[in-house]
N, C-alpha and C positions, 0 to 999 in steps of 0.2 A: 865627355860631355862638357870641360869647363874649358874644354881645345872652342868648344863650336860656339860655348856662350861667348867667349873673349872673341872670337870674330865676328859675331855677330856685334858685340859693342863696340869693336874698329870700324865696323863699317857703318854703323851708324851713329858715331862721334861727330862726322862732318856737319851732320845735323841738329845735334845738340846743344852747339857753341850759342851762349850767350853772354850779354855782359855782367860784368861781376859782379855790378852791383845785385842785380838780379838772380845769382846763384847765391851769394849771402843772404839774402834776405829770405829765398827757400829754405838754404841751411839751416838759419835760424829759427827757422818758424817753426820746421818738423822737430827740430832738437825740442823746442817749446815745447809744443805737441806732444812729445812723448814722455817729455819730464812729466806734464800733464797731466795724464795717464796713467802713468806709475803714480802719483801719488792718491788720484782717485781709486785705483786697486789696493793700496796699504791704507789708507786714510780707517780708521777706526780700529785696525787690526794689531795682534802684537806686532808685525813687520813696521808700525808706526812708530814706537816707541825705541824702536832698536834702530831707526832711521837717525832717527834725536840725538842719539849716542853717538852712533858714529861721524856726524855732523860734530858733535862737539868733538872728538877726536883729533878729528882731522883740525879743528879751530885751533886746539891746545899744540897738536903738530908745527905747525907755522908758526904761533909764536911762540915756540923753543927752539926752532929753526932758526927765528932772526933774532932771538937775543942770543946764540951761539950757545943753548944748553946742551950740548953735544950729548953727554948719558941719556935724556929722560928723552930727546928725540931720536937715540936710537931706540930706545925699548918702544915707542911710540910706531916709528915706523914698521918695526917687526909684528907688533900687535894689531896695527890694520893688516899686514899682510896675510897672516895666518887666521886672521878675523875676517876676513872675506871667504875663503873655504868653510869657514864656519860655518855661519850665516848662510850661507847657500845648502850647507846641509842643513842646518835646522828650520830653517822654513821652507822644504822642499814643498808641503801641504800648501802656499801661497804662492811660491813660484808654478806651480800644478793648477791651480785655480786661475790664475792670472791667464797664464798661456789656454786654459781652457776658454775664458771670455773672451782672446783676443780669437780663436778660434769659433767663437759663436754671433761673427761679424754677418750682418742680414742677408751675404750673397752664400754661406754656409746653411742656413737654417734649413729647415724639412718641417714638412707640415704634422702636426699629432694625430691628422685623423686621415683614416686611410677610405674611408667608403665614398660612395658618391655624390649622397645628397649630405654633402659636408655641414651647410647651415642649421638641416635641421636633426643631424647628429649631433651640434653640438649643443645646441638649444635641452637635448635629451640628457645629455651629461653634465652637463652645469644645473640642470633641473633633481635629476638623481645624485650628487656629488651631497647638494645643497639640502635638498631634504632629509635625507639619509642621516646627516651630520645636526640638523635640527631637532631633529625624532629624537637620537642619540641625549644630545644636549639634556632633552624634556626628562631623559630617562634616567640622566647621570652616567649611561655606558661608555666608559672609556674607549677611544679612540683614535687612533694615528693613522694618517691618508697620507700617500708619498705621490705629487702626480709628475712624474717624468717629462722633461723638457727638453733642450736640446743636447743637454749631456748625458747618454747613456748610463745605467745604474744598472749592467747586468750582474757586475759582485754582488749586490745587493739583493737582486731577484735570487741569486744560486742560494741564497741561506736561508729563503722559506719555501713553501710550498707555491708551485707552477700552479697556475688555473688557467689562464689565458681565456677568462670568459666575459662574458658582454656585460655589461657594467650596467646595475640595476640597482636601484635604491632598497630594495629587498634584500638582496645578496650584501650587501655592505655593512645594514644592518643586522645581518644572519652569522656573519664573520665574527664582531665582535661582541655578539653574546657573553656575559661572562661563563668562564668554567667549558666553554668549546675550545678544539683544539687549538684552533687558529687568532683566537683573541687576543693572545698579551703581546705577539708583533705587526708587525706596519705591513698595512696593506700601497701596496704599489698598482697605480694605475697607468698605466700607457695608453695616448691614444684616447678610443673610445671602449678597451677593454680593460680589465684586469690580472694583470699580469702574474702577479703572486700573493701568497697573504703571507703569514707569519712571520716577515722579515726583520733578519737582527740589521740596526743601522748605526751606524759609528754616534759617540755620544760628544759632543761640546766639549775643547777643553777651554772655554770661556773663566776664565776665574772670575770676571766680576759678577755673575748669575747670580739670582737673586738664591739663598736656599730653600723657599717655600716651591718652587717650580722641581716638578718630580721625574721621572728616566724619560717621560713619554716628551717632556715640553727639551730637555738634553739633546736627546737624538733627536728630533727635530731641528734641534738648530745644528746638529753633527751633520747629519742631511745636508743643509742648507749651505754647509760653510766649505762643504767637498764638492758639490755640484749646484746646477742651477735650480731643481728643482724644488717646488711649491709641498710643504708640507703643512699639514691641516693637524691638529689636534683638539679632543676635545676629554675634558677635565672630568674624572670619574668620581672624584671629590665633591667639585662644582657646577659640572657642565658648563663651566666657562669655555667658550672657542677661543682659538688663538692659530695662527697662523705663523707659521717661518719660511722667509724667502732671504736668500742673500746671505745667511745669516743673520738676520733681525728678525725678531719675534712680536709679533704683533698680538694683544690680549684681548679679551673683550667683544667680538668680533662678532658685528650682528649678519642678518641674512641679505640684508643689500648690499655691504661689504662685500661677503662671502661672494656672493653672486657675479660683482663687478669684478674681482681680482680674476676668477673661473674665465669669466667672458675675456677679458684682456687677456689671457693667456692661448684660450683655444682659438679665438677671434682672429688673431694677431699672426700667431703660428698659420691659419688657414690660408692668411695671405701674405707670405713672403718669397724672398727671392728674386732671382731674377727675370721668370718668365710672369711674375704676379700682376704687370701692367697688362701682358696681354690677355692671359686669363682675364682680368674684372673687365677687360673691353669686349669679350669675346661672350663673357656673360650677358652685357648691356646689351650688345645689336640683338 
């Protein structure tokens, strides 16, 4: 296979030639570009603070390098070296993250809903998602929604209970009754169904979290910080809403909120890709 790519790039070299100044200034721009990148993927994350580090490392490297402190830059050099294996294993969780958003690029996506009057299933599910979690709130019923996006969470599904049923604000509210079986884990929705209830989902290891915030608003942001998906919580103490995407947790969370994040997400999903310009044109005529 890398016999047929290299002739393929010999024979199409002749056409490539440009002038240099012109291929530097590509160079440098993608190098930019993905410096970029990477720092908006660490930016608020532990991978932030250990960037800091090794930046100063490398500062104190050079200059014990040119003032000829030969000991303390050899111990310098060797501790980056076997500090980069490190580091790559310890934040496998962000290098895994990372590579998953670069992988959730808009010619990757897939749409969440699978039926054919897409509009007005999703109208149906941002309406039940929404009220359900209202009801909930008025009642104080504790709470956790997982709604799956473009990263797969079938670990997640394997550890509660399968339903694969159609998503009804009755049912969601019937889940987390207290004292039923299926109440104290996260219900997972995909699509316009639901997938499973009782799911265990990995917990935050955030150490700045506030300690008033209790396992359900944790794993939500655990949710959040493994994959892309939208997690919804609501507060059995307070029935305060809160939301976690991305890893940030949003508190307080009224119903036009709620409503606007729901619609951007299935809205959005509905129409991507690459064939989504001729779909909405094919819609129009």
């Amino acid at each position: 296979m890398w016999a047929v790519i290299s002739d393929l790039l010999q024979r199409l070299e002749p056409y490539l030639q440009f002038p240099d100044i012109i291929r530097h200034i590509v160079d440098i721009t993608v190098v930019a570009f993905v410096l970029y990148q990477l720092l908006l993927l660490i930016r608020k994350t532990r991978a932030e603070q250990v960037l800091k580090g090794v930046v100063f490392l490398f500062f104190i490297y050079f200059v014990t390098k040119g003032l000829k402190l030969n000991t303390i830059a050899w111990i310098l050099e060797n501790t980056i070296n076997f500090g980069i294996t490190a580091v790559v294993i310890v934040f496998l969780p962000e290098i895994r993250r990372a590579l998953e958003q670069i992988g959730r690029g808009r010619f990757f996506e897939r749409s969440l809903l699978l039926g054919d009057d897409r509009e007005k299933d999703t109208q149906s599910i941002v309406n039940g998602i929404a009220d359900a979690v209202a009801n909930m709130s008025k009642t104080r019923t504790g709470a956790l929604i997982v709604v799956e996006k473009q990263t797969g969470i079938n670990e997640i599904i394997e550890t509660g209970v399968k339903l694969d049923a159609r998503l009804t604000r009755e049912l969601l509210e019937n889940i987390f009754i207290p004292n039923t079986p299926l109440h104290d884990g996260a219900v997972v929705i995909r699509g316009e169904r639901i997938a499973a209830a009782g799911c265990f989902l990995p917990l935050t290891e955030n150490p700045n979290l506030s300690k008033q915030l209790g396992t359900r608003h944790r794993a939500a942001l655990g949710i959040t910080e493994s994959s892309d998906a939208l997690a919804i919580i609501v507060s059995e103490e307070t029935g305060v809403i809160s939301m976690a995407q991305n890893g940030k947790l949003t508190r307080y969370l009224d119903m036009d909120g709620l409503k606007s994040v729901l619609r951007s997400i299935y809205y959005k999903e509905n129409d991507v890709g690459p064939l989504s310009f001729i779909k909405r044109r094919s819609k129009n005529d």
